[in-house]
C-alpha positions, 0 to 999 in steps of 0.5 A: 213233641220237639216243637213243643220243647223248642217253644218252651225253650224260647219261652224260657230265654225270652224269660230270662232276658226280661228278668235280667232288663227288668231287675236292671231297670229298677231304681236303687233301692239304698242311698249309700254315700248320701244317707250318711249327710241327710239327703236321703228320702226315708219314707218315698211313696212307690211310684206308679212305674216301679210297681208296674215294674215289680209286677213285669219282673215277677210275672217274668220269674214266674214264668221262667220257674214256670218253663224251667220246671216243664224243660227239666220234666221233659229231659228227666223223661226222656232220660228214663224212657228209651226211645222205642227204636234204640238199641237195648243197654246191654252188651252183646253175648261174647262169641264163644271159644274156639274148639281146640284143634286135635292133636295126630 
């Protein structure tokens, strides 16, 4: 079961390195300064490479919220679920008081 989580966490971290490129890959969407002197392309088409970057980018988020879910499940029970060899939650018994010591 801990190789399982292991693989799951690498996932996750693959994942969430591909969407931090991905999303850093992609081209400004707003023109900012330049729209203001009329240079700015209104209506672009898409290029081919930005929709296969959409696409890689929310196949990645997909993913991520994907692992993120299965991670949380698993630590949720593990938190809920004693390990069968733990030792129980409650305190020892206190010992009990001596006897008072009797007077000559």
């Amino acid at each position: 079961m801990a190789v399982l989580f292991i693989i799951l966490r690498i996932l996750w971290s693959l994942s969430a390195i591909a969407i931090i490129v991905t999303v850093l890959l992609h081209a400004a969407k707003g023109d900012g300064i330049a729209a203001i002197g009329g240079s700015a392309q209104m209506f672009a088409s898409k290029r081919s490479a930005e929709s296969n970057l959409d696409r890689v980018t929310w196949a990645a988020v997909a993913v991520f919220l994907v692992s993120s879910s299965l991670l949380s499940l698993g630590a949720l029970n593990r938190a809920l679920v004693p390990a069968p060899d733990a030792a129980p939650l409650s305190a020892p018994a206190p010992a009990p008081a001596p006897a008072p010591a009797a007077k000559p």
